[in-house]
C-alpha positions in Angstrom: 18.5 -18.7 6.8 15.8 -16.3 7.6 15.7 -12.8 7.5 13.6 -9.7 8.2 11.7 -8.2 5.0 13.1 -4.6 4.9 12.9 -3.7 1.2 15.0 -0.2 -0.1 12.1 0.5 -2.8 12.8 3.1 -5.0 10.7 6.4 -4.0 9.2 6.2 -7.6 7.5 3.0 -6.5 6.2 3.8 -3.0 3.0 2.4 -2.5 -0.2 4.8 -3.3 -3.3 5.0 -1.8 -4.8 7.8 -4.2 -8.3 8.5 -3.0 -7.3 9.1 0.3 -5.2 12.0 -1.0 -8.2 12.7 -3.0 -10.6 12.5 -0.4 -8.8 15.1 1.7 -10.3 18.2 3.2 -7.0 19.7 3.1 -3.6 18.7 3.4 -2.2 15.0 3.4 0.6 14.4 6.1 3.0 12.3 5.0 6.2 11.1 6.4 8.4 9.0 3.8 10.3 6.1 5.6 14.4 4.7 4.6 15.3 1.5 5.4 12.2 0.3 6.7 9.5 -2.3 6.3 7.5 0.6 6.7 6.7 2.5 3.8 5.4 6.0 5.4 2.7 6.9 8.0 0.3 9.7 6.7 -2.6 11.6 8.6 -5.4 13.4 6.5 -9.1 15.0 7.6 -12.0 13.9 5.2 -13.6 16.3 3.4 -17.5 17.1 4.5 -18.7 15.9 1.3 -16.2 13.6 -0.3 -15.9 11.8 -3.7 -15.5 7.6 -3.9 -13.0 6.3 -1.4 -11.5 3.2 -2.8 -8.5 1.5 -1.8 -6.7 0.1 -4.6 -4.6 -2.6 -4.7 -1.0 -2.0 -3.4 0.3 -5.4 -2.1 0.7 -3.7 1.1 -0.8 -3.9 4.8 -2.3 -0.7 6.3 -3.5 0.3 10.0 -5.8 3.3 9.4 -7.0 4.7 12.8 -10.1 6.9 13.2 -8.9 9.5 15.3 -12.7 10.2 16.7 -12.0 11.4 20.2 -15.7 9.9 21.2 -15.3 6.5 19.6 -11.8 5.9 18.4 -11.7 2.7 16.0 -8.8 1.2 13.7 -8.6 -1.5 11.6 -5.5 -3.7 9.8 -6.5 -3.7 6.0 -4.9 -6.5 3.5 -4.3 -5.1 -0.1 -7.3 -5.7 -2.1 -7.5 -7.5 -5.7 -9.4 -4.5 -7.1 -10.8 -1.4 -6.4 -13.1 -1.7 -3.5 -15.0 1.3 -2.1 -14.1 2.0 1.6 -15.8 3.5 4.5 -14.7 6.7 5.5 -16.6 9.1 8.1 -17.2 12.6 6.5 -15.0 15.4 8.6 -13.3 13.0 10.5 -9.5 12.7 11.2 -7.3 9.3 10.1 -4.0 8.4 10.6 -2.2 5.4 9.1 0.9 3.2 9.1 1.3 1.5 5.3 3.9 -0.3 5.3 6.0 -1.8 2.3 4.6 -4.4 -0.3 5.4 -7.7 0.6 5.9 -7.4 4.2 3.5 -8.9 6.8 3.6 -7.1 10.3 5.1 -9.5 12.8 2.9 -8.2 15.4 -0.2 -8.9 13.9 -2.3 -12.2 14.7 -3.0 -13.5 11.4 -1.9 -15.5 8.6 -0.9 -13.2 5.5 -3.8 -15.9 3.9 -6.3 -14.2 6.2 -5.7 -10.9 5.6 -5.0 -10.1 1.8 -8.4 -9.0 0.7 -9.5 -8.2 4.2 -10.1 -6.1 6.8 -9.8 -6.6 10.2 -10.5 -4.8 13.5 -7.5 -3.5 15.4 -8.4 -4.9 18.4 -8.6 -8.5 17.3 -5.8 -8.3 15.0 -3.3 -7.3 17.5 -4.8 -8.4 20.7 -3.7 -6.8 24.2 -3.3 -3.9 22.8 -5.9 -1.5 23.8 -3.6 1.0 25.7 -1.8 2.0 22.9 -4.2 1.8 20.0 -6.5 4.2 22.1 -2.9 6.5 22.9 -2.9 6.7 19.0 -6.5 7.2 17.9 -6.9 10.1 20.1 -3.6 12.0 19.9 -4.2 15.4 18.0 -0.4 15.5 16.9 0.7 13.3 13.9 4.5 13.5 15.2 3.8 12.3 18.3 1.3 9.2 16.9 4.4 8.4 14.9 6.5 8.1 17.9 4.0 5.9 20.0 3.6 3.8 16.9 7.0 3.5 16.7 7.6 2.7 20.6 5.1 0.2 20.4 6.1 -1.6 17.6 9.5 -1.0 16.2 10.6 -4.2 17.3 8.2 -6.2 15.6 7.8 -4.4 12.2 8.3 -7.5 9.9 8.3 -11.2 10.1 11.6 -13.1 9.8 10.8 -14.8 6.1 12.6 -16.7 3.8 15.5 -14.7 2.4 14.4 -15.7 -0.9 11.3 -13.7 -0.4 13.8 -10.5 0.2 15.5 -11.3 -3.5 12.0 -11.8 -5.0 10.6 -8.8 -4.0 13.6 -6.8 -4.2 13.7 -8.2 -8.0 10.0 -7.6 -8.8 9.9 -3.9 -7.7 13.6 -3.2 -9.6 11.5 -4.5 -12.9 8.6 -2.3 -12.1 6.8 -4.9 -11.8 7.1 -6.0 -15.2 8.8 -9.6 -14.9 7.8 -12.9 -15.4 7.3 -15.9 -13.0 9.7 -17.8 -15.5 12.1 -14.8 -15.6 12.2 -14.9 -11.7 13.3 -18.5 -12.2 16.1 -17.8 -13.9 17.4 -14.9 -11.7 17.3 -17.2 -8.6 17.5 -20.8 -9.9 14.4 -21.3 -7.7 11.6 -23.5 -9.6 8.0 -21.9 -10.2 5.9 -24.0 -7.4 8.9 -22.8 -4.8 8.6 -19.1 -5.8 4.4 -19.5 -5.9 4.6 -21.0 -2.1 7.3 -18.5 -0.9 4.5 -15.7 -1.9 1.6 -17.9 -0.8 2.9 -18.7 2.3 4.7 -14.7 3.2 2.1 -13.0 1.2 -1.1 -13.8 0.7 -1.1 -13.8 -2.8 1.0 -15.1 -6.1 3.8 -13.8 -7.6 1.8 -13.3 -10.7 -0.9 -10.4 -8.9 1.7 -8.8 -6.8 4.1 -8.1 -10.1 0.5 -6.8 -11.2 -0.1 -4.7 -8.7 3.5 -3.2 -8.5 3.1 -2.3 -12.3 -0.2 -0.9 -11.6 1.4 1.5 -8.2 4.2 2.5 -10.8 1.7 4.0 -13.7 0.0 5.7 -10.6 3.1 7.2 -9.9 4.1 8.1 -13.6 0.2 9.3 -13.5 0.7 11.4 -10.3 3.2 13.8 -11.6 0.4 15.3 -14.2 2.0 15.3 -17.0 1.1 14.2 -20.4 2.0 10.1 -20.8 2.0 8.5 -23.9 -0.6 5.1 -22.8 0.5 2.8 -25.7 4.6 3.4 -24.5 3.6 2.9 -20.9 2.1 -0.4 -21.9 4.7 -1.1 -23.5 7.2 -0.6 -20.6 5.4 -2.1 -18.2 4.9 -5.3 -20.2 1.0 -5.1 -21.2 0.5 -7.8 -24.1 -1.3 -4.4 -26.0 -2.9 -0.8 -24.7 -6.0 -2.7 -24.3 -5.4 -4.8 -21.8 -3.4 -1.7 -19.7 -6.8 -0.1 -19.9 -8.9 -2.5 -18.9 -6.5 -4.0 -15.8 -5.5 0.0 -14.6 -9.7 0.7 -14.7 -10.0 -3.0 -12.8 -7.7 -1.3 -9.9 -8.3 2.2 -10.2 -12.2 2.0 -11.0 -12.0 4.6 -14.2 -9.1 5.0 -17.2 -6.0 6.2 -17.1 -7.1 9.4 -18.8 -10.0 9.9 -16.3 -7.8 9.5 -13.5 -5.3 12.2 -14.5 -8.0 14.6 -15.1 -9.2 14.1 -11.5 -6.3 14.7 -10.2 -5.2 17.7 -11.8 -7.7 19.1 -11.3 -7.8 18.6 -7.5 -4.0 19.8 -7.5 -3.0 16.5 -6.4 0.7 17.0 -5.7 0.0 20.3 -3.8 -2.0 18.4 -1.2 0.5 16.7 0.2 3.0 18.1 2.9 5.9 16.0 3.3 7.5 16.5 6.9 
């Protein structure tokens, strides 16, 4: 029996793109979604003279648009396997559609193989439609990019996938992230090479780095409220073997330490540069 990925993720785990946040002249738009394989669509302007833009990995797929009314562009980006610096145009306007981990967008022309790790143009990606990506790119209003996306699309969001998939996601993000392959055995009588394929084949990638990069999205999180954390009990939660190796994977996907990281964004005022609408 197949069914469509539409995972309720807790909002403590929704996946973060940071330094685009970071990277923002001003505010960062953003407009959570429930019940969708959509996570949120977000709209920011790119400051004149910005820091690194990474993307780190999320295990999610996002269409970032270039709203440049002379040349729009837009591209379908697969989650990365670390920190990978990305091309964004100084002063220029984006707007984006990320939608949850695990989910591959039904409308695009690609194998999830083909695009985890990648990114591809628009254009070729989802072919035939120029109309609408162009309707998009050059709107001024993020509300009403939202509702053309959503028009366009709505009805092919998410690929039907195994309903195993479904379980083993929803399982994954419950734990944080912090769950073995042989644990997710256990909770679904399903035998290792089934589960690796299921991911392989819906994906892109193994069970083994998407549980990674969920852990990684929820110290982000815990990261993003600014407080204090104590490093050696968050390695602990999230199932590090020691501290050590929670450094050293978090500054693999978030190119500096944990500690560096929340200086940064305190003191850009992270949290106050988003407007949730």
């Amino acid at each position: 029996m197949n069914a469509r990925v539409v995972v309720n993720q807790p909002e403590s785990i929704k996946p973060l793109q940071p330094y685009f946040v970071i990277n923002a002249a001003a505010s960062y738009l953003k407009k959570s979604m429930t019940g969708s394989p959509i996570a949120h669509f977000y709209s920011f302007q790119v400051s004149d003279a910005p820091g690194m833009a990474l993307a780190v990995p999320d295990g999610s797929v996002d269409i970032l648009f270039n709203c440049d009314s002379d040349n729009p562009t837009a591209r379908v980006c697969g989650s990365t396997l670390a920190a990978n610096e990305i091309e964004l145009q100084n002063g220029q306007r984006y707007f984006g559609v990320r939608f949850m981990p695990g989910v591959m967008p039904d409308f695009v022309d690609l194998a999830a193989g083909e695009l985890f790790g990648h990114e591809i143009e628009f254009n070729n990606a989802v072919p035939g439609t120029r109309h609408i990506f162009e309707q998009i790119a050059i709107s001024e209003d993020f509300n009403q990019q939202i509702r053309l996306f959503l028009h366009a699309f709505e009805s092919r969001l998410s690929r039907p996938s195994a309903s195993l998939l479904l379980q083993l996601v929803e399982i994954i993000l419950h734990h944080h992230g912090a769950i073995r392959v042989e644990q997710l055995e256990k909770q679904t009588l399903y035998c290792a090479r089934y589960i690796q394929r299921i991911f392989r084949d819906n994906c892109g990638m193994s069970p083994k780095m998407f549980c990674c990069m969920v852990r990684f999205q929820y110290a982000l999180f815990q990261l993003n409220q600014g407080r204090a954390v104590n490093l050696a009990a968050m390695a602990h939660e999230l199932g590090y073997a020691d501290q050590s190796h929670f450094l050293r994977e978090f500054k693999q996907f978030a190119k500096m330490s944990p500690r560096a990281y929340l200086a940064n964004i305190k003191a850009i005022n992270y949290q106050q540069r988003i407007q949730q609408l």
